[in-house]
VEXDREN-2710 file (C-alpha; in Angstrom, 1 decimal):
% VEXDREN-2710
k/r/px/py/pz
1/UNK/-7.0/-11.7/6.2
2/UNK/-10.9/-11.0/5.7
3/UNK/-11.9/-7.8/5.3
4/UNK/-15.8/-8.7/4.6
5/UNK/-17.9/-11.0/3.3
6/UNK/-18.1/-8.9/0.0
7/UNK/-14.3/-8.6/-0.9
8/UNK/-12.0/-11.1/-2.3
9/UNK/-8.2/-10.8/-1.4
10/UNK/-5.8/-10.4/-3.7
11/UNK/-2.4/-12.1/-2.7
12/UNK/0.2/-14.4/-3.7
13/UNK/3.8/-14.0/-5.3
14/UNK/3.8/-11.7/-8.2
15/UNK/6.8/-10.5/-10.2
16/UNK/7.9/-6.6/-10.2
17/UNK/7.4/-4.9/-13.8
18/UNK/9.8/-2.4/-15.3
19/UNK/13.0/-4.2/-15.4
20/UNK/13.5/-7.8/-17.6
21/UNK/16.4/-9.0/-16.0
22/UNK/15.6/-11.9/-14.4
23/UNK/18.9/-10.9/-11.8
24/UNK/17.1/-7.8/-11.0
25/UNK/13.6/-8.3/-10.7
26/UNK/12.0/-8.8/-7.2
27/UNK/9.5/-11.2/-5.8
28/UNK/6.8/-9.5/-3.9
29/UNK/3.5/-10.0/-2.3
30/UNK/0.7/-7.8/-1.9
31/UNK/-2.6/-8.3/0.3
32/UNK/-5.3/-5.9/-0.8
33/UNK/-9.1/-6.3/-1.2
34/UNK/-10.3/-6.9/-4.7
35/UNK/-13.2/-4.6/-4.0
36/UNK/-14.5/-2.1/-1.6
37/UNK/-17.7/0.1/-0.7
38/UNK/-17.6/3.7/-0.7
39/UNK/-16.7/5.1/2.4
40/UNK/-15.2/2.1/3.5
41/UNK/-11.3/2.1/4.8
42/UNK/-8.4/-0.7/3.2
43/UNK/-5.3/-2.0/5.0
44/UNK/-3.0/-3.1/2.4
45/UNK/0.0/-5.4/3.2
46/UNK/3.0/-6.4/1.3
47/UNK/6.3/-8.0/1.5
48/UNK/9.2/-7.3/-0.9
49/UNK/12.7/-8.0/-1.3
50/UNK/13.4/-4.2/-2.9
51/UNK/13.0/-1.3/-0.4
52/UNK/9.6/0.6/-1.3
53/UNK/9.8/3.9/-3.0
54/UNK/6.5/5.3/-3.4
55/UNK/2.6/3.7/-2.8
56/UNK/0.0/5.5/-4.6
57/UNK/-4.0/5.0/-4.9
58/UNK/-6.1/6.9/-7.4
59/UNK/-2.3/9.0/-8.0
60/UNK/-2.7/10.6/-4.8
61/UNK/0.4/9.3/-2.5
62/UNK/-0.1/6.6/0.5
63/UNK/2.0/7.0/3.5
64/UNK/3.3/3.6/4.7
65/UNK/4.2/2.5/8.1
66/UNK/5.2/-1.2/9.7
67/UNK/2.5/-3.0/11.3
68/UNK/3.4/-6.6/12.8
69/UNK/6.5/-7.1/10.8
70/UNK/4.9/-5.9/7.4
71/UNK/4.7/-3.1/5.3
72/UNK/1.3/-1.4/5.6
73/UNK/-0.8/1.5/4.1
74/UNK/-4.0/2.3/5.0
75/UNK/-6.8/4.1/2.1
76/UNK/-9.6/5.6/3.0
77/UNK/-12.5/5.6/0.3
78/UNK/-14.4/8.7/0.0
79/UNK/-18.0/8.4/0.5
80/UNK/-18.7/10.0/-2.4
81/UNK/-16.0/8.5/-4.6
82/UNK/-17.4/7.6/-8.4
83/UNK/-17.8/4.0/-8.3
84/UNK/-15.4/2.3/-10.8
85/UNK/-11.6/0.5/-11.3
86/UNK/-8.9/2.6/-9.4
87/UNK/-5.2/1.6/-9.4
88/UNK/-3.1/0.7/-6.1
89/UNK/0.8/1.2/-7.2
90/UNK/3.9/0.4/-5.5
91/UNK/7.0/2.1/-6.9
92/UNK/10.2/0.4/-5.7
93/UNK/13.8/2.3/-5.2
94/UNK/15.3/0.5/-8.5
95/UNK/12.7/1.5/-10.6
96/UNK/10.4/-1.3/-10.5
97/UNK/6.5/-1.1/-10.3
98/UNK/3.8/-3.3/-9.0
99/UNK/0.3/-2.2/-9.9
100/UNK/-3.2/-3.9/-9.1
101/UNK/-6.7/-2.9/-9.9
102/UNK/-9.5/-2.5/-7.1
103/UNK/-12.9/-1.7/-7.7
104/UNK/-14.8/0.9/-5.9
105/UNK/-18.8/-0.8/-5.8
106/UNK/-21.4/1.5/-4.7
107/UNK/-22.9/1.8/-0.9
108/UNK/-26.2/1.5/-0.7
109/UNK/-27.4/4.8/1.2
110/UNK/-30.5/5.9/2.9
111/UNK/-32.3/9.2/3.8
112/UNK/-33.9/10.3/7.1
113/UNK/-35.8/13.4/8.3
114/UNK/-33.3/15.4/11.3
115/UNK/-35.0/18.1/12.7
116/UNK/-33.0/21.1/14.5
117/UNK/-33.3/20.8/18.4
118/UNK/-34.6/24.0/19.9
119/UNK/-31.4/24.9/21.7
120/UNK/-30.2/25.2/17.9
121/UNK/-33.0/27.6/16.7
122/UNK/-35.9/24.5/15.9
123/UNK/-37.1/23.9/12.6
124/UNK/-36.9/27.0/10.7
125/UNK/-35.9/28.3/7.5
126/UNK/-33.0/30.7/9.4
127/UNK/-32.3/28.0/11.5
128/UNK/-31.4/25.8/8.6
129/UNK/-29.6/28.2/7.1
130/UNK/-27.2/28.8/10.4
131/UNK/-26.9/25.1/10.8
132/UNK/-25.4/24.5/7.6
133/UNK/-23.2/27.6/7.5
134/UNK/-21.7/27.3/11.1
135/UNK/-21.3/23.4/10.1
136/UNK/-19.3/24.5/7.0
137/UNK/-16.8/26.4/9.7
138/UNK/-16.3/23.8/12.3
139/UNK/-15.6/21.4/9.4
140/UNK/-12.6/23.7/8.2
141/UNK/-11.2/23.9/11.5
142/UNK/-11.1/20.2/12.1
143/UNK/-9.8/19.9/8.1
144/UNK/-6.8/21.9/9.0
145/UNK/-5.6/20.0/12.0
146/UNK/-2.0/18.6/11.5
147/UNK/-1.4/15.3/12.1
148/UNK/2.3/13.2/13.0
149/UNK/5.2/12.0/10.6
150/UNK/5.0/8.6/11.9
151/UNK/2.6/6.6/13.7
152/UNK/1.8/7.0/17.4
153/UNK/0.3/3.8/17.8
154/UNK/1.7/0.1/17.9
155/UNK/-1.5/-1.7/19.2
156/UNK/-4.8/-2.7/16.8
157/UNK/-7.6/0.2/17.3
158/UNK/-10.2/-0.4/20.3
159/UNK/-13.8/0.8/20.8
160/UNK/-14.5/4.1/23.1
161/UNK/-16.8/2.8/24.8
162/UNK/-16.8/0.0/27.3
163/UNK/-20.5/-0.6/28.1
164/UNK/-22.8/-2.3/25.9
165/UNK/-22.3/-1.3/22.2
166/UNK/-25.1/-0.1/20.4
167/UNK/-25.3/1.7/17.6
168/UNK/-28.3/4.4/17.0
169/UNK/-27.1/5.9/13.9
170/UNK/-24.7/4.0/11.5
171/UNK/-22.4/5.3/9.2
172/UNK/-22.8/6.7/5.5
173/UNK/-27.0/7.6/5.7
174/UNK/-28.3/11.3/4.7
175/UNK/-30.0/13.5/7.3
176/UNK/-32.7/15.3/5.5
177/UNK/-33.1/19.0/7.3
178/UNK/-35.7/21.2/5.5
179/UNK/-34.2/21.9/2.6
180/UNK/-30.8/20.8/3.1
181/UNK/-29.2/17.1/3.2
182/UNK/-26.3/15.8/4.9
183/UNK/-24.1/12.9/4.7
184/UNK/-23.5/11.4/8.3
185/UNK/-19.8/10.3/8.2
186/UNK/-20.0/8.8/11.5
187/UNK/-21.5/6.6/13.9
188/UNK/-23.4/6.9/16.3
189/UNK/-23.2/5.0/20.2
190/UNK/-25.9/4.9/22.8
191/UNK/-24.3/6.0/25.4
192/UNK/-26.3/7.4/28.8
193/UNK/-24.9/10.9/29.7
194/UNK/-21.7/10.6/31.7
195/UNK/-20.2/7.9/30.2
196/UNK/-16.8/7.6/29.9
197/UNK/-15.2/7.5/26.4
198/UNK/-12.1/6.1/25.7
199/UNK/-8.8/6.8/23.2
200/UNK/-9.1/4.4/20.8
201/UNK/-5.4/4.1/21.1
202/UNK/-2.3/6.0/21.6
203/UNK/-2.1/9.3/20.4
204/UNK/-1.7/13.0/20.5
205/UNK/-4.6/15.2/21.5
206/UNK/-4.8/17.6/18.5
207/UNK/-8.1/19.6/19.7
208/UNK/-10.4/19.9/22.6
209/UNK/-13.2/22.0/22.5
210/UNK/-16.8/23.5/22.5
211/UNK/-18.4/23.6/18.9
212/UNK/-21.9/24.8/18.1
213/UNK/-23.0/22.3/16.4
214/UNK/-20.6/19.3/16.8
215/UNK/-20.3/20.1/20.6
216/UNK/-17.7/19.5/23.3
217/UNK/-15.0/18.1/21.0
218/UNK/-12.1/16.0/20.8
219/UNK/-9.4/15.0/18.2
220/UNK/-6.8/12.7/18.6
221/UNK/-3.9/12.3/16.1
222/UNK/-2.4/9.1/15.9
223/UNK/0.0/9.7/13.0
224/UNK/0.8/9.5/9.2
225/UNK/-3.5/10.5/9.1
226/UNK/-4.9/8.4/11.3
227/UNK/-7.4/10.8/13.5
228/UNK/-10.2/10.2/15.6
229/UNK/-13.0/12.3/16.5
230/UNK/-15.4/12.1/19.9
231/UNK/-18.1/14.4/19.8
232/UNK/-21.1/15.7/21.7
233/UNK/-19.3/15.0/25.0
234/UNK/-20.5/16.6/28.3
235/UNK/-17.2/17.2/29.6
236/UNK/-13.8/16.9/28.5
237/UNK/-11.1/15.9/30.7
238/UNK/-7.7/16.0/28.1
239/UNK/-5.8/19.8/26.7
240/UNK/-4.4/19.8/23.2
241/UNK/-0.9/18.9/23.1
242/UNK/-1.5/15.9/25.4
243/UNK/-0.6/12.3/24.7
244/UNK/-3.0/9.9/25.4
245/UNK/-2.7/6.1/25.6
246/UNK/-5.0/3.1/24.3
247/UNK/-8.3/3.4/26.9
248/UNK/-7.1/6.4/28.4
249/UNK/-10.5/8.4/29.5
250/UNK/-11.0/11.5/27.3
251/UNK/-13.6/12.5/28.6
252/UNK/-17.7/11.8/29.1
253/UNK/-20.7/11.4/26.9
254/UNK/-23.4/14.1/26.5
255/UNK/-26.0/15.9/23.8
256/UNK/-23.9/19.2/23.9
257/UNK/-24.6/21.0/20.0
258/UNK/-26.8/19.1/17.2
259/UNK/-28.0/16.8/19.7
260/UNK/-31.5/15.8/21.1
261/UNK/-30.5/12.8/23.2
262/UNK/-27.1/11.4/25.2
263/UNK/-24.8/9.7/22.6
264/UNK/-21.3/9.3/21.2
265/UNK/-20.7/10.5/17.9
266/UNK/-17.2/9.0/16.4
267/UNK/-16.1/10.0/13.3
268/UNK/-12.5/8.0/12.1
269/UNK/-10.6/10.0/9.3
270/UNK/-7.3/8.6/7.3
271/UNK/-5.5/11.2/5.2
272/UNK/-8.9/13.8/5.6
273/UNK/-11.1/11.3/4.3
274/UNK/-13.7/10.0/6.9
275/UNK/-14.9/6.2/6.7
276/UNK/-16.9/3.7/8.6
277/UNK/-15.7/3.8/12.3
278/UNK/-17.0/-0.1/12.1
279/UNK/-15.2/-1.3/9.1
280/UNK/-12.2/0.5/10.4
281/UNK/-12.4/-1.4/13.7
282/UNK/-12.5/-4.7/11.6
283/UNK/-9.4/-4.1/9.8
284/UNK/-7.7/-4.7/13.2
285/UNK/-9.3/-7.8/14.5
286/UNK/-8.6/-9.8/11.3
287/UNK/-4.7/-8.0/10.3
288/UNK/-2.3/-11.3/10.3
END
């Protein structure tokens, strides 16, 4: 498994701590990056012999699912997340423990002037003001959005789009507007207006709507925190509620909200935390 050029993968048989007798401890093997960027997502694998308890990263718990035989549990690593030495533990059902040390390096991150389109108020102080405060709204909404027990998906994640992929606006930079700066925790997709944009897999439409700033909307849940986010469309052709299957058209591109030109905005979130739509793609192409 490869997750980048940058990471080391830690795997190989490794004995389960907390019990000494040799009749009870449990072989085990866990495939996990040594080291990640912020704002970057980890697949983690492992194989046991003891039925898994518990997985936690940083404390906070990790739901699990099977991918392709295996155990799996997807992190996703804050943008802004200290860098440093975080612990990944697996609690088993008899009491055992396996715990391994991955190290959070820092993303190098750029700034860039964003100016307000005029639709939005142009450049002003007021206008500023309203764009950050309205943002701040829309961001609560889409925070509170449930998402499924389980997973809804059984296939590896695709891209949205179909044409030609070019991104105009990568992950994890700061938009500098007037006195204000935000981080942008998505990418961005040339994409001429009416394009059609695709489910990245199977899933359950959780929202579809018109924002004023993010646009015409939509979320789809795929389960256990897995949700993806298409935004600045020009129409929308899916209702909340709705299932949706891998490629199934959502809708079409646009420049509706804090847009100046036609693009796809796609923001992927796991457990609330948004990462790099790119790396997150990656995880799929290389999982064994």
């Amino acid at each position: 498994m490869v997750y980048n050029s940058n990471m080391r993968i830690i795997s190989g048989l490794m004995l389960c701590l907390g019990v000494l007798s040799a009749s009870l401890a449990c072989a085990a093997e866990l495939r996990a990056p040594e080291t990640v960027l912020q704002g970057d997502p980890l697949l983690i694998s492992i194989s046991a012999d003891m039925p898994i308890a518990r997985m936690t990263f940083d404390t906070a718990a990790i739901p699990t699912f099977h991918y392709k035989n295996e155990v799996r549990a997807l992190v996703g690593i804050d943008l802004a997340k200290p860098p440093g030495k975080y612990v990944f533990r697996v609690d088993f059902t008899n009491g055992e423990k396996l715990e391994r040390t991955i190290t959070v390096l820092a993303r190098e991150k750029s700034e860039a002037p964003l100016g307000i389109p005029e639709k939005l108020g142009g450049n002003t102080t007021s206008s500023q003001t309203a764009l950050v405060s309205t943002l701040a709204k829309e961001n609560a909404v889409l925070a509170g959005l449930r998402t499924g027990a389980k997973t809804f998906w059984t296939e590896p994640f695709r891209l949205p789009l179909r044409t030609e992929i070019v991104i105009t606006d990568p992950y994890g930079y700061s938009r500098k507007t007037g006195a204000y700066t935000i981080a942008h925790k998505g990418t961005d997709f040339r994409a001429a207006e009416g394009t059609r944009v695709r489910a990245m897999n199977r899933g359950v439409v959780r929202l579809a709507k018109t924002f004023r700033n993010y646009g015409m909307t939509i979320v789809v849940d795929h389960g256990l925190g897995v949700q993806t986010f298409y935004m600045h469309l020009s129409k929308i052709n899916v209702v909340e509620g709705q299932l949706v299957i891998p490629g199934q058209i959502l809708g079409l591109s646009g420049q509706t909200g804090y847009a100046e030109s036609p693009h796809l905005h796609l923001t992927v979130r796991l457990n609330g935390t948004s990462v790099d739509p790119m790396k997150f793609l990656a995880l799929w192409e290389t999982a064994p």
